[in-house]
C-alpha positions, -999 to 999 in steps of 0.1 A, spaced: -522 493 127 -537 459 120 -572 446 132 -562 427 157 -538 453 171 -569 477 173 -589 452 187 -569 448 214 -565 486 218 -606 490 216 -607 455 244 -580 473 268 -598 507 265 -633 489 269 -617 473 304 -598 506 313 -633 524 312 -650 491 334 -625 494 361 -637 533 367 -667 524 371 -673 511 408 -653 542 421 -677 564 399 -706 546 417 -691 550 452 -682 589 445 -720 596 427 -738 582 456 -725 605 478 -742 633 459 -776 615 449 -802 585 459 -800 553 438 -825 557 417 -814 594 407 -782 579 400 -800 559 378 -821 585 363 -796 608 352 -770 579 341 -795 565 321 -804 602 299 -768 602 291 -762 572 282 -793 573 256 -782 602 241 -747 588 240 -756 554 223 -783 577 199 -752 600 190 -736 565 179 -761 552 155 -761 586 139 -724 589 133 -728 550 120 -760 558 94 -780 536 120 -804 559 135 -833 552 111 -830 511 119 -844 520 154 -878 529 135 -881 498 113 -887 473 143 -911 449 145 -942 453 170 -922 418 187 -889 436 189 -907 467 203 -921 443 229 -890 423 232 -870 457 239 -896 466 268 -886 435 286 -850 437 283 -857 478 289 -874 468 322 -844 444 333 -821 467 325 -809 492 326 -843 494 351 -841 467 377 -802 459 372 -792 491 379 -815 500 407 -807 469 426 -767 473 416 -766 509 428 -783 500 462 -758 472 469 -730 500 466 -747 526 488 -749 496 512 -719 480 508 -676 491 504 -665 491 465 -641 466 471 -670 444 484 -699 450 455 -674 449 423 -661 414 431 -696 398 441 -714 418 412 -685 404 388 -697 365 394 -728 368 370 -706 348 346 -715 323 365 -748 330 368 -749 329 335 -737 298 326 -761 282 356 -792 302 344 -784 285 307 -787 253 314 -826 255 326 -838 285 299 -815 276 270 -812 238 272 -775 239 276 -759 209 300 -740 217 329 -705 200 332 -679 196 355 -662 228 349 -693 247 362 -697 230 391 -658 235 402 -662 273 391 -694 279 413 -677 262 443 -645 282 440 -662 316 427 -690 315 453 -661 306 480 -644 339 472 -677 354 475 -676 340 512 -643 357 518 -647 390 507 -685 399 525 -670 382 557 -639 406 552 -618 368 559 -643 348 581 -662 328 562 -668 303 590 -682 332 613 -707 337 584 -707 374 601 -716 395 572 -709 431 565 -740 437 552 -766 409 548 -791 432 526 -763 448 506 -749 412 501 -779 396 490 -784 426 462 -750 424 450 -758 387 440 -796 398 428 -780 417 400 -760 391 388 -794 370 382 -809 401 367 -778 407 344 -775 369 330 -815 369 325 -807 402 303 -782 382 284 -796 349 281 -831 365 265 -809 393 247 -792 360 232 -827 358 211 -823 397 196 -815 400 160 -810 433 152 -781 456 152 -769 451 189 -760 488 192 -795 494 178 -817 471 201 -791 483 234 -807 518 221 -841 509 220 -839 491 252 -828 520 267 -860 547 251 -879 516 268 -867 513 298 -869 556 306 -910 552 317 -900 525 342 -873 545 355 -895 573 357 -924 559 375 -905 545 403 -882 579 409 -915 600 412 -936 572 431 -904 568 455 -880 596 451 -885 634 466 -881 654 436 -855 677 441 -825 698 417 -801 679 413 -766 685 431 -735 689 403 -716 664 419 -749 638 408 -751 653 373 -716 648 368 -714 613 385 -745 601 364 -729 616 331 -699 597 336 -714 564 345 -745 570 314 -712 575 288 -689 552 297 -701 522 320 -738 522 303 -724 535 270 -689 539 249 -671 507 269 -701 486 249 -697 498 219 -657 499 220 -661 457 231 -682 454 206 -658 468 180 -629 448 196 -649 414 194 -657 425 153 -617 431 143 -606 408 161 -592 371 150 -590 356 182 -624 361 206 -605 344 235 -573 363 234 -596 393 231 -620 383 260 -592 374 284 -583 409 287 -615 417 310 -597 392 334 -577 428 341 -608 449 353 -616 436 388 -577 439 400 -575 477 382 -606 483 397 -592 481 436 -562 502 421 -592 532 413 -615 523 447 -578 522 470 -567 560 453 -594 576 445 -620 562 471 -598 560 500 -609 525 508 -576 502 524 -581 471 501 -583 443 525 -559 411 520 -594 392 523 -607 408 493 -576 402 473 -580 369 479 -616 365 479 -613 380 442 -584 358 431 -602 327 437 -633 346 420 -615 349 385 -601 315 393 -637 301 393 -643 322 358 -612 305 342 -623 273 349 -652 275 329 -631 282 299 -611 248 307 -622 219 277 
């Protein structure tokens, strides 16, 4: 198999694992709190990413950072997986899957807004037309198809959905200034971000054993959404010889993911979400038009 066969195989597998992930949310929450959720997810997905440096030789880089990289990774550690997840879990405990994926999935172009004030970058036409049309399908899918009505499903859940996708550009804009080994510093982020996540379950949480359905939800969210889907992307975006043909492929994920939330969840996928979500990835492909 050539490289860019396998880096299409390691992109597809990547967006196979992303479009399990809102129905894994939906199903752990029935079992545990949000921030439990992210407690547990969170231990597995360090030791997941840790057990990848050490099959790669890396596991010694994440001593030899400097003190500013140690201070860097507390930052990014304390955006996420901390605040991003927290806030990302609550808007699906709040809202339907089907709702909370699509929304959550415009912080491309949260991104591309947020770069023009923190990295200098200028704003051009495309953006505009792809926040208009994005944001439109936004409309449609939390007023389940009555946007005028501006009747919401649910205003809080809504409103969180679209705080993450601030919280998950600012993660990517600053992580834009990282040097080292991305596997390495996603590592260290994590080891950072553990006390914050810690502090806040037993400030706010009741301490209690965990139910299996929980452990099991958070291990498969901590090893595949927070863990092995990075590091296969990352591998696909190294073999490959053609980033776009490789990074077109996550187009896929939000459709496969209403295939997972309409069999496994139960949820009867709405023609206003379909829709809503078409005009969402329309807004996304417009931003790649030169």
């Amino acid at each position: 198999m050539n490289a860019q066969r396998q880096a299409i195989l390691f992109g597809l597998s990547a967006v196979l694992l992303w479009s399990t992930v809102a129905t894994a949310f939906k199903l752990s929450l029935r079992y545990c709190t949000p921030i439990e959720l992210l407690l547990y997810s969170s231990f597995f997905s360090t030791l997941v990413i840790g057990f990848v440096l050490h099959v790669q030789h890396k596991l010694h880089l994440v001593f030899q950072c400097s003190r500013r990289e140690y201070l860097h990774s507390i930052f990014l550690g304390a955006l996420s997986p901390f605040l991003y997840y927290l806030i990302l879990f609550k808007a699906y405990d709040l809202l339907p899957a089907q709702q909370a994926q699509p929304i959550n999935y415009t912080w491309a172009i949260t991104l591309s807004l947020l770069s023009v004030p923190l990295l200098k970058q200028k704003i051009r036409w495309q953006q505009w037309l792809a926040l208009v049309v994005s944001y439109c399908g936004v409309l449609i899918i939390s007023t389940e198809g009555t946007p005028f009505s501006l009747q919401f499903t649910n205003p809080f859940g809504v409103a969180l959905a679209l705080i993450s996708t601030v919280i998950w550009a600012l993660y990517w804009i600053y992580n834009t200034r990282d040097r080292r080994d991305p596997v390495v510093a996603l590592f260290v982020n994590f080891l950072c971000s553990i006390p914050f996540i810690l502090v806040y379950y037993l400030a706010t949480g009741d301490q209690r054993i965990p139910a299996v359905g929980a452990l099991l939800g958070g291990a498969y969210v901590g090893t595949f959404e927070m863990g092995l889907s990075f590091v296969l992307w990352l591998m696909a975006m190294k073999l490959t010889d053609s980033t776009a043909r490789v990074s077109n492929l996550i187009f896929l994920s939000p459709f496969l993911s209403l295939v997972f939330i309409h069999f496994l969840l139960g949820e009867e996928i709405l023609p206003s979400t379909f829709i809503g979500l078409v005009l969402i990835v329309a807004g996304l492909s417009c931003q790649r038009v030169r």
